[in-house]
Backbone as XML, in Angstrom:
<?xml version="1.0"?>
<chain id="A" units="angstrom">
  <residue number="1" name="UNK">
    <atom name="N" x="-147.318" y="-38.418" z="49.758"/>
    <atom name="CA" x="-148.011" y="-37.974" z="50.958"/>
    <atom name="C" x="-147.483" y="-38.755" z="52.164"/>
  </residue>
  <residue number="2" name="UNK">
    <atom name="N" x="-147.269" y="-38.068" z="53.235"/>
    <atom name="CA" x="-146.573" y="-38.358" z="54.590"/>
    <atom name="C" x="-148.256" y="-39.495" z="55.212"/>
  </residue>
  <residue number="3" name="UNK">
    <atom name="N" x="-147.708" y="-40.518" z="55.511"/>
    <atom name="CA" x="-148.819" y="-41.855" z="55.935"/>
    <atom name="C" x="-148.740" y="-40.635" z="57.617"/>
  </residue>
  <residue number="4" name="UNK">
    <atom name="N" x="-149.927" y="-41.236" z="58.574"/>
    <atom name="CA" x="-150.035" y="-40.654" z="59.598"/>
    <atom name="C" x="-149.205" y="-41.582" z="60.570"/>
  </residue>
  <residue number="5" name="UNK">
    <atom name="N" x="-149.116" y="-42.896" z="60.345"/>
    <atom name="CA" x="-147.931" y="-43.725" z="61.102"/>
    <atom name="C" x="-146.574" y="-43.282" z="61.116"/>
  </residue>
  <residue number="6" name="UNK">
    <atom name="N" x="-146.415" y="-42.872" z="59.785"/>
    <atom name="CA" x="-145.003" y="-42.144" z="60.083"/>
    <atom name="C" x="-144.852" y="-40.612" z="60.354"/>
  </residue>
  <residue number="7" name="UNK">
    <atom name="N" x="-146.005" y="-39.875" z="60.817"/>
    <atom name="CA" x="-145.894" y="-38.558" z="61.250"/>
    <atom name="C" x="-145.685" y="-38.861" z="62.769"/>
  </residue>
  <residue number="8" name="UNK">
    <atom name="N" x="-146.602" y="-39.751" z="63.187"/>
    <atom name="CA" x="-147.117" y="-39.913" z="64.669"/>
    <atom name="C" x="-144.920" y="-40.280" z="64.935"/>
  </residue>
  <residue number="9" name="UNK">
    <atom name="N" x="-144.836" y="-41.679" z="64.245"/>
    <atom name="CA" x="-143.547" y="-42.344" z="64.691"/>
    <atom name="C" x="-142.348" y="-40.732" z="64.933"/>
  </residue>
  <residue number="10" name="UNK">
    <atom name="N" x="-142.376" y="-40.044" z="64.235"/>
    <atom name="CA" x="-141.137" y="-38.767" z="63.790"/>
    <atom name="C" x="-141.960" y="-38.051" z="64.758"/>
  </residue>
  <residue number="11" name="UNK">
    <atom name="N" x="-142.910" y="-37.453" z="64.890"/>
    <atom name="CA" x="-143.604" y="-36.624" z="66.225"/>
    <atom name="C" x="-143.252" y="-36.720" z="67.241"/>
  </residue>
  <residue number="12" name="UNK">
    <atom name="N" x="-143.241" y="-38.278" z="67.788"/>
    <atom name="CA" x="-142.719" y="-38.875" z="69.422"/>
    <atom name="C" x="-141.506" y="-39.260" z="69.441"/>
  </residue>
  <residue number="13" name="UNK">
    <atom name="N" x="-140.798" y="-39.090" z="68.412"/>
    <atom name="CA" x="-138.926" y="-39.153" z="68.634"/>
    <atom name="C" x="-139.184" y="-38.394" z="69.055"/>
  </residue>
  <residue number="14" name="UNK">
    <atom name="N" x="-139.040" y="-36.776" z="68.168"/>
    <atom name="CA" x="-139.047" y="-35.947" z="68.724"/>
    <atom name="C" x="-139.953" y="-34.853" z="69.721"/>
  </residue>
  <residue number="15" name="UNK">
    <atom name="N" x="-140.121" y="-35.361" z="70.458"/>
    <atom name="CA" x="-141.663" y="-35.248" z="71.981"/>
    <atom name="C" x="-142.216" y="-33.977" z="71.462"/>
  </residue>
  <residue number="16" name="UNK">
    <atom name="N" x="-142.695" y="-34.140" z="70.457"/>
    <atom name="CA" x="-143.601" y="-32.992" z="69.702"/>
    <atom name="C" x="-144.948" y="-33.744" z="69.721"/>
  </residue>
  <residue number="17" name="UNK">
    <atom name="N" x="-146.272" y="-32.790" z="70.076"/>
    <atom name="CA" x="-147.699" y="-33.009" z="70.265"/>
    <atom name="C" x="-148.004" y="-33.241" z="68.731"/>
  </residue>
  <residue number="18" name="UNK">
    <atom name="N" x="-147.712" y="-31.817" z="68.280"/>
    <atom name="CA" x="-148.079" y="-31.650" z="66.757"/>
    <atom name="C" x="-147.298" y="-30.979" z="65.949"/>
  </residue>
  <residue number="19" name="UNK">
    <atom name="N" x="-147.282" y="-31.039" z="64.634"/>
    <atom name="CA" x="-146.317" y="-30.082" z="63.815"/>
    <atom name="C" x="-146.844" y="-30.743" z="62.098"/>
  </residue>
  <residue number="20" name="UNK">
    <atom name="N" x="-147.163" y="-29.698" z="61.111"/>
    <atom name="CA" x="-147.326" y="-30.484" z="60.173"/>
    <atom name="C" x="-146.742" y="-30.599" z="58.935"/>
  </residue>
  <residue number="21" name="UNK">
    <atom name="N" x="-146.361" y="-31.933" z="58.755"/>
    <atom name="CA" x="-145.167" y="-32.135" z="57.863"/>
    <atom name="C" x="-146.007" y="-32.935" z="56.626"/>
  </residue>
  <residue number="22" name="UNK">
    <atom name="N" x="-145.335" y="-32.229" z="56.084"/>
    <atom name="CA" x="-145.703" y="-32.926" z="54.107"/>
    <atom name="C" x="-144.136" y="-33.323" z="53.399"/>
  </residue>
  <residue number="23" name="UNK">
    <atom name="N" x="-144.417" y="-33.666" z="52.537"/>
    <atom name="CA" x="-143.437" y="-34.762" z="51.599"/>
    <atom name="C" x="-141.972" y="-33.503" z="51.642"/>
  </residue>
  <residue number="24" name="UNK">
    <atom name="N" x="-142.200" y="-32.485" z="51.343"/>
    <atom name="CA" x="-141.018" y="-31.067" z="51.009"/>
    <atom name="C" x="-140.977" y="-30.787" z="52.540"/>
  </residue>
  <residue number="25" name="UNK">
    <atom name="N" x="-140.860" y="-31.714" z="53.739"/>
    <atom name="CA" x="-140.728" y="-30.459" z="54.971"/>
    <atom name="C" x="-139.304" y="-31.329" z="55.060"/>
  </residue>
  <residue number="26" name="UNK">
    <atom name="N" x="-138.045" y="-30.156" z="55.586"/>
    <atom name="CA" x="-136.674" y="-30.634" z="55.950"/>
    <atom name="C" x="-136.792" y="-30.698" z="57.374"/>
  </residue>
  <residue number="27" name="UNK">
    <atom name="N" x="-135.714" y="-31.589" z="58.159"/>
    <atom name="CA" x="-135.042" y="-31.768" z="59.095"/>
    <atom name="C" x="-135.094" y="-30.367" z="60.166"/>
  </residue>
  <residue number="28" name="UNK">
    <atom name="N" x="-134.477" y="-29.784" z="59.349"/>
    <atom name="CA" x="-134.181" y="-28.392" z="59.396"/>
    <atom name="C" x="-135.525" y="-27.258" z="59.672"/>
  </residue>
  <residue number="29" name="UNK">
    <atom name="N" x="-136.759" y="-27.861" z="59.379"/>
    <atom name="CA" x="-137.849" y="-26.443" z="59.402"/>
    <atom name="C" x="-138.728" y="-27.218" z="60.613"/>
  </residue>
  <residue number="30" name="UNK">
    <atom name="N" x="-138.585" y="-28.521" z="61.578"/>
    <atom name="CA" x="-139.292" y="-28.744" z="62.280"/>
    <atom name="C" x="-138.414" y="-28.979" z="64.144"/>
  </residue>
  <residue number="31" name="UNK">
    <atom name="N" x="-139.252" y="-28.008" z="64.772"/>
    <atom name="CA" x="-138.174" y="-27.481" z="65.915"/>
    <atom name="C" x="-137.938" y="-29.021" z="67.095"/>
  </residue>
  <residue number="32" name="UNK">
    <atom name="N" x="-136.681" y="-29.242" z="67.174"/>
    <atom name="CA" x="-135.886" y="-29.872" z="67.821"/>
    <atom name="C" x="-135.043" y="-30.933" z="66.775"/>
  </residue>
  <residue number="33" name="UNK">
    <atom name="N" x="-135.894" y="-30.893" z="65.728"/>
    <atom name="CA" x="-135.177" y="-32.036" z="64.646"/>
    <atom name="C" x="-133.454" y="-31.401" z="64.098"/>
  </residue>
  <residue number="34" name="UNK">
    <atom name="N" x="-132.546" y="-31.862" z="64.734"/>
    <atom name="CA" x="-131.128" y="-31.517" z="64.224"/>
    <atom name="C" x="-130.535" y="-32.811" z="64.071"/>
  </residue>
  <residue number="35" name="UNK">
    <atom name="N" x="-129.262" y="-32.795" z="64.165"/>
    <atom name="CA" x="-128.185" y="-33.849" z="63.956"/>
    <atom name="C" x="-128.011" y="-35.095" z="64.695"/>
  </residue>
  <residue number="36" name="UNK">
    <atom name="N" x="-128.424" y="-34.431" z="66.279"/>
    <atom name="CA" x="-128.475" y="-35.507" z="67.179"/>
    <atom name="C" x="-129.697" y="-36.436" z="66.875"/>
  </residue>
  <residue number="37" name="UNK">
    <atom name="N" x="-131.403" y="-35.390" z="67.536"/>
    <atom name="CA" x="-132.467" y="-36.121" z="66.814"/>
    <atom name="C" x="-132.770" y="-36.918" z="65.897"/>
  </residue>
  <residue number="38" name="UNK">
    <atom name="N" x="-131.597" y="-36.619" z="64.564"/>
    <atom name="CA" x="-132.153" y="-37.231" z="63.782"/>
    <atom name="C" x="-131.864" y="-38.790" z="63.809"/>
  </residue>
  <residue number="39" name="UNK">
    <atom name="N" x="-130.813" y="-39.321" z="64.144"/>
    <atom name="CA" x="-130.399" y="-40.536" z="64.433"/>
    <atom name="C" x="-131.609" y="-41.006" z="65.572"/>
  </residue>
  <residue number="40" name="UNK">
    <atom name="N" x="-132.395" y="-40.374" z="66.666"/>
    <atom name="CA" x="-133.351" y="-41.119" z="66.964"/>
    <atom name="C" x="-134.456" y="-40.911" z="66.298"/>
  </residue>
  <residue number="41" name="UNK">
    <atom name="N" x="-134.910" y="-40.661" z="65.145"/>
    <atom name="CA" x="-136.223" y="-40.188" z="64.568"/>
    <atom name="C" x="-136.067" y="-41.792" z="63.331"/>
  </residue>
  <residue number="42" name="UNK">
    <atom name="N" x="-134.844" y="-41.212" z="62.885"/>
    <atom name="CA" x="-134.274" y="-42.935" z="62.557"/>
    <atom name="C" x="-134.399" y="-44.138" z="62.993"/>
  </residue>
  <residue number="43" name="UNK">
    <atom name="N" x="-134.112" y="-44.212" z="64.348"/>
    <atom name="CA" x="-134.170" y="-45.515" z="65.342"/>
    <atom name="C" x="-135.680" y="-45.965" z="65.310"/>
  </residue>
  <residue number="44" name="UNK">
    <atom name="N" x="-136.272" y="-45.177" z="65.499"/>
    <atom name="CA" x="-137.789" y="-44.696" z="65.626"/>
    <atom name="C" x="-138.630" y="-45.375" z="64.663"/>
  </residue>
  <residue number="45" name="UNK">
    <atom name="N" x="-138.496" y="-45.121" z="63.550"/>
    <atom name="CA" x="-138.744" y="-45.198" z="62.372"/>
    <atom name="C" x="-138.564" y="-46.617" z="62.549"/>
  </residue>
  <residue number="46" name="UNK">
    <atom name="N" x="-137.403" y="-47.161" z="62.199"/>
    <atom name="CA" x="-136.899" y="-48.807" z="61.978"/>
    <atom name="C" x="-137.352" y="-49.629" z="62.627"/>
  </residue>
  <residue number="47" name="UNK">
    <atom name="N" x="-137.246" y="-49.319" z="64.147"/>
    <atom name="CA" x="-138.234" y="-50.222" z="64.729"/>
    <atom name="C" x="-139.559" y="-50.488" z="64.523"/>
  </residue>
  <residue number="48" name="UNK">
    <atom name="N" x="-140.552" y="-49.332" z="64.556"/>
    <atom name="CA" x="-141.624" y="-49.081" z="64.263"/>
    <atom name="C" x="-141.957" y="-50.051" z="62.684"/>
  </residue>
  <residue number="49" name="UNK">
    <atom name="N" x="-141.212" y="-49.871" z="61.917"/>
    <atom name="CA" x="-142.022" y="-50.758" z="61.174"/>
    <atom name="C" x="-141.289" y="-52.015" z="60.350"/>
  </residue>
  <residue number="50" name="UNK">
    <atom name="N" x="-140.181" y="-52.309" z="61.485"/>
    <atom name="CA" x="-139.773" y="-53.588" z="61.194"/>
    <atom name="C" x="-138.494" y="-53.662" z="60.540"/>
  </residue>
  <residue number="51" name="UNK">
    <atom name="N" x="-137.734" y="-52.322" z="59.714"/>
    <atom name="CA" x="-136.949" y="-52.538" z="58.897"/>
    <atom name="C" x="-135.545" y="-51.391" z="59.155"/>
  </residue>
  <residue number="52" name="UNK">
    <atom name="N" x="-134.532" y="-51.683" z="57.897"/>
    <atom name="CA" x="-133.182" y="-51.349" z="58.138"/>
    <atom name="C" x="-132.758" y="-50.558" z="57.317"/>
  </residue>
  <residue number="53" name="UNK">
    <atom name="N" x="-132.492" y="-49.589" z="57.507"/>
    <atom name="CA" x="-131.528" y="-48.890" z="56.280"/>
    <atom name="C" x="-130.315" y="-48.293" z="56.877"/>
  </residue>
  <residue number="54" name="UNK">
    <atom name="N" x="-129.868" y="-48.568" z="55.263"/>
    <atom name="CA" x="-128.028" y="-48.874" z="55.496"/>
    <atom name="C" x="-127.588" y="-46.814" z="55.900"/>
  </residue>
  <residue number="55" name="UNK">
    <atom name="N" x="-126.652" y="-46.758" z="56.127"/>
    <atom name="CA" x="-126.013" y="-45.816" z="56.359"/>
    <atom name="C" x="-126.605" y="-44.532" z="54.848"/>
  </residue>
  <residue number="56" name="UNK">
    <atom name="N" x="-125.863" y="-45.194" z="54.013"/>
    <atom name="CA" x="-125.724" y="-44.211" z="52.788"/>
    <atom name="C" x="-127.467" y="-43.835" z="52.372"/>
  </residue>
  <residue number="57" name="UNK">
    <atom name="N" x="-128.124" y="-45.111" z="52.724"/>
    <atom name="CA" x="-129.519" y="-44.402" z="52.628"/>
    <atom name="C" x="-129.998" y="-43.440" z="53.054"/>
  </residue>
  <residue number="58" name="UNK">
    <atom name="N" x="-129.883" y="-43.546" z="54.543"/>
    <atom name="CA" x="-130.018" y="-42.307" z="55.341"/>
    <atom name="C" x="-129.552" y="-40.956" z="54.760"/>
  </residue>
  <residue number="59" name="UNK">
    <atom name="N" x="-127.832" y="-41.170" z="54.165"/>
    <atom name="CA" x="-127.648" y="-40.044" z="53.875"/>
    <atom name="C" x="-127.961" y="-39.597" z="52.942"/>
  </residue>
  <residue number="60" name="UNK">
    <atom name="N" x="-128.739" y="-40.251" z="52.127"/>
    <atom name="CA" x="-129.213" y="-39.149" z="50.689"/>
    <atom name="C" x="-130.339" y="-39.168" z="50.953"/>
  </residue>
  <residue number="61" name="UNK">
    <atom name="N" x="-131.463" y="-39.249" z="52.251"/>
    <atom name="CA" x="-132.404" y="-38.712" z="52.809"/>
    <atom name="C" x="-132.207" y="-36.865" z="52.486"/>
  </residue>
  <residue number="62" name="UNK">
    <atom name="N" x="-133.214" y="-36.377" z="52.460"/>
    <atom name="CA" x="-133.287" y="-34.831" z="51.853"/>
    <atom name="C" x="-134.527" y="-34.740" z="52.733"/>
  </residue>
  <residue number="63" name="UNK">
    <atom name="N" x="-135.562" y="-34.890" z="52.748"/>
    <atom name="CA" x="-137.130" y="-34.274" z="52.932"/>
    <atom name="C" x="-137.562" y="-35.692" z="53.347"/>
  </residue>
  <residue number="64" name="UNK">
    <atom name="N" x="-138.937" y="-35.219" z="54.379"/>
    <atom name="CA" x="-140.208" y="-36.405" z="55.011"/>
    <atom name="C" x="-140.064" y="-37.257" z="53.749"/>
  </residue>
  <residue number="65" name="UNK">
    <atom name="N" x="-140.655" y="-36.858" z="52.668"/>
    <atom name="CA" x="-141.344" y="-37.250" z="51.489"/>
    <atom name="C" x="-140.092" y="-38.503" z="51.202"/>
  </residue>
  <residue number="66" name="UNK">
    <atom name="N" x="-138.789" y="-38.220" z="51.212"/>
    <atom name="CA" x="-137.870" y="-38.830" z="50.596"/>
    <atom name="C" x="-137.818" y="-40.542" z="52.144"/>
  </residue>
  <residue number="67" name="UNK">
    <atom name="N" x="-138.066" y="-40.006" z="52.926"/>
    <atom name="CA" x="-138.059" y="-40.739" z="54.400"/>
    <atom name="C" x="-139.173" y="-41.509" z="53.908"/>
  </residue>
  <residue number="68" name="UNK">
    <atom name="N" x="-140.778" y="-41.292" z="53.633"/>
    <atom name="CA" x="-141.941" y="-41.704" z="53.493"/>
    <atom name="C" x="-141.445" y="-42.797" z="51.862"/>
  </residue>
  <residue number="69" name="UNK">
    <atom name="N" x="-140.930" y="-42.708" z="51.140"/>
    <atom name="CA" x="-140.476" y="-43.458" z="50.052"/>
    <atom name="C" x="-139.948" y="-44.184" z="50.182"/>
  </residue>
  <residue number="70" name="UNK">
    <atom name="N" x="-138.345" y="-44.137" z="51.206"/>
    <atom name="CA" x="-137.478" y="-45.074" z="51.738"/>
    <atom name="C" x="-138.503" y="-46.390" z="52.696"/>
  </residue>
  <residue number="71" name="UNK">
    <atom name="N" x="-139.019" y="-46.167" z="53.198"/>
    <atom name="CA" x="-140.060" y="-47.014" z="54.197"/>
    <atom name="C" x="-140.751" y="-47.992" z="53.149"/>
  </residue>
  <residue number="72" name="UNK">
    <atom name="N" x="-141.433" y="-46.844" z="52.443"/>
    <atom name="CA" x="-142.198" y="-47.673" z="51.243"/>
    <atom name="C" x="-141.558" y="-48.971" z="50.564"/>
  </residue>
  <residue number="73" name="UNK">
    <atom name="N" x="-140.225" y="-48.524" z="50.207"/>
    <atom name="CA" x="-139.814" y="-48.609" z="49.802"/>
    <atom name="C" x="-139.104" y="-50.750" z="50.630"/>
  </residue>
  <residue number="74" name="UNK">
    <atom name="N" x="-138.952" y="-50.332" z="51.509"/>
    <atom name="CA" x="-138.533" y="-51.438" z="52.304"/>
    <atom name="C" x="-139.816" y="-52.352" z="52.601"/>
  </residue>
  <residue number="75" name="UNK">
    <atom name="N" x="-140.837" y="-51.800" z="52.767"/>
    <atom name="CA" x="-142.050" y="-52.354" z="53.177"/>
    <atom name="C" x="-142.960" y="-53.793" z="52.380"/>
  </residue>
  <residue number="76" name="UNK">
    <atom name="N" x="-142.283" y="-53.099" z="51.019"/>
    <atom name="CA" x="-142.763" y="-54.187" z="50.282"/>
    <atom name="C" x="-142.136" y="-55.406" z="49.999"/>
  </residue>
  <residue number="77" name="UNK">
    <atom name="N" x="-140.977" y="-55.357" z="50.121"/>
    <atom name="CA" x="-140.079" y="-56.432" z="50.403"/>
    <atom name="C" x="-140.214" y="-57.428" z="51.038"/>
  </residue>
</chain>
């Protein structure tokens, strides 16, 4: 399940009010999120909660859900 910290953080990269994303939503099905965006939805993200991921992480990012894991994932560290 998508935490609401990281909906809000991916919402205001991309200057979206609202839009609702669950663990299966792509890049691709939420409007302005493309290629450029996504590198700031990224930036976004890292700052927001302190942490780093390497390149190749990013790229086997697929879905929120997989984004919401990666975080997790760093968080406990």
């Amino acid at each position: 399940m998508i935490s609401e910290d990281l909906k809000q953080v991916i919402l205001r990269a991309l200057k979206l009010d609202e839009w609702d994303l669950s663990d299966a939503t792509l890049a691709g099905e939420v409007p302005g999120w493309d290629s450029l965006s996504h590198i700031n939805v990224i930036v976004a993200v890292e700052k927001h909660f302190g942490i780093h991921f390497s390149s190749v992480e990013v790229i086997r990012l697929r879905n929120v859900g997989d984004l919401q894991r990666l975080v997790d994932s760093k968080r406990v560290h």
